[in-house]
C-alpha positions, -999 to +999 in steps of 0.1 A: +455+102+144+490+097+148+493+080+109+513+089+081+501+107+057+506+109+017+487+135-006+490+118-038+497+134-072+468+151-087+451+148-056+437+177-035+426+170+004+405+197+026+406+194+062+380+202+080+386+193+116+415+187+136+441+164+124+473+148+139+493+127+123+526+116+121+551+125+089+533+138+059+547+140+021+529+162-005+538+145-041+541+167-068+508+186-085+492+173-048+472+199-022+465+199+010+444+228+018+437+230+058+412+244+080+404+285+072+398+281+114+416+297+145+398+269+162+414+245+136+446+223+151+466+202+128+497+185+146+524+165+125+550+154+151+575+144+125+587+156+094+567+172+059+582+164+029+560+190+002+566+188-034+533+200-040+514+226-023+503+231+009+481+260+023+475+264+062+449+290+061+442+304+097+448+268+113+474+266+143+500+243+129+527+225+147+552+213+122+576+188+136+582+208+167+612+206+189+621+170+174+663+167+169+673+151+142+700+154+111+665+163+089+641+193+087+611+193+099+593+211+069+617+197+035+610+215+006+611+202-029+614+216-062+580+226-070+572+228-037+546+257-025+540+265+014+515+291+020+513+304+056+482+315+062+477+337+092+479+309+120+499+307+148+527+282+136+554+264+160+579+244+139+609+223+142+635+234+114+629+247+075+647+238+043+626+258+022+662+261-004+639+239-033+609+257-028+590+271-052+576+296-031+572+297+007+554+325+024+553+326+065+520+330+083+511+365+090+510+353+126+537+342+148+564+313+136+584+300+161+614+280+154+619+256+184+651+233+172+680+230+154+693+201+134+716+178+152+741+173+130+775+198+128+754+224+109+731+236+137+710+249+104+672+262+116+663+274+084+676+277+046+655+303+022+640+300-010+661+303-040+632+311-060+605+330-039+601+335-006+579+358+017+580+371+051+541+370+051+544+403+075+543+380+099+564+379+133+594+347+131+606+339+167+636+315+178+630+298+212+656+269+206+680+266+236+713+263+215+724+276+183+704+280+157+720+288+117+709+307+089+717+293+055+712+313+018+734+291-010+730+324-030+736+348-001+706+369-008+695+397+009+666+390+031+639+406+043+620+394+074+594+411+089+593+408+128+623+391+145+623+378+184+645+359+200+635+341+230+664+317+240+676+303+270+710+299+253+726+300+222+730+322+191+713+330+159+739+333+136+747+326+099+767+296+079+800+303+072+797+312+030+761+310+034+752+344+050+734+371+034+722+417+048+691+414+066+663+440+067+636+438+093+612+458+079+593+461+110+605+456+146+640+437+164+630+423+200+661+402+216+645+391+247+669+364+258+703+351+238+721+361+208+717+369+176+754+373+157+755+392+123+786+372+112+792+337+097+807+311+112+841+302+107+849+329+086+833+355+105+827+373+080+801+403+090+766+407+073+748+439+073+714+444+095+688+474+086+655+476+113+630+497+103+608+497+132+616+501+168+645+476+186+646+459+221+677+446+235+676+426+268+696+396+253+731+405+230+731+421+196+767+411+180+778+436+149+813+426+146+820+444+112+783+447+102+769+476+093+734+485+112+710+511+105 
């Protein structure tokens, strides 16, 4: 408990209990496969480096949570895979831009940090494939939190909430892309801004489901539908 942890190449690792550790790297062609358990916990307090493959399963996963730093909390690397599972996952900050493919849980991902430096970036998307899971992604993070897409894709995420004592979920200036929610929009508490940074430039948002506004919804030029 508490160590770091490597997955070396070639190498495959199964947990099957609860596990805390420390930082974790996946090297390339390595697997960590974790717990198919709702009762399963695995805890890494730092940061995940994966150029290899890792599959949660149904564990609950807490992925760098909440730590400040210039880094993510979950890095990405080319030929990096992250599959989500269906646990309940509570995580730092993403850079899932090298990724192979990265799928969300089906369950709930909350994104409780932003990184420290100038960016404020909580998560950049796959350039190659990635997946909403149909699961529900959630920002809790009491500040600004950035969306980032080098190749300003359109996204689709499935359930959106935004829980925040402060701050705005907004996108990089150059870096923003039209959004779909293909289910439903809940804005709880704080911000979410359909414009870039900087620029301002406005991005489009479609919600296909039902949407709750307590908190702010900001359009600026942005279509919504």
């Amino acid at each position: 408990a508490g160590d770091n942890a490597i997955i070396a190449a070639g190498h495959t690792v199964t947990t099957t209990q609860d596990q805390t550790i420390t930082d974790l790297t996946i090297a390339a062609t390595g697997v960590l496969v974790l717990w198919d358990s709702v009762e399963s916990d695995f805890v890494c307090s730092g940061s995940i480096s994966v150029s290899g493959t890792l599959t949660c399963n149904a564990s609950t996963c807490s992925f760098g949570s909440g730590i400040t730093t210039s880094t993510y909390s979950i890095w990405m690397n080319v030929g990096g895979v992250f599959n989500g599972g269906s646990g309940t996952h509570t995580i730092g900050t993403i850079s899932s831009t090298n990724a192979t493919s990265f799928i969300l849980s089906s369950g709930i991902t909350t994104l409780d940090s932003a990184k420290t430096d100038s960016s404020n970036i909580a998560m950049t998307f796959s350039q190659t494939s990635f997946d909403d899971g149909n699961g529900t992604l959630s920002f809790t993070y009491a500040g600004d939190q950035i969306l980032w897409d080098t190749s300003n894709t359109a996204r689709t995420l499935y359930n959106v909430v935004l829980n925040k004592a402060s701050g705005v979920v907004q996108y990089y200036d150059g870096k923003g892309f039209a959004l779909t929610i293909a289910n439903d929009l809940t804005i709880t508490s704080g911000e979410f801004d359909a414009s870039e940074t900087v620029s301002g430039t406005s991005r489009d948002i479609t919600v296909t489901g039902a949407v709750s506004i307590s908190g702010t919804l900001t359009g600026n030029a942005s279509a919504i539908s």
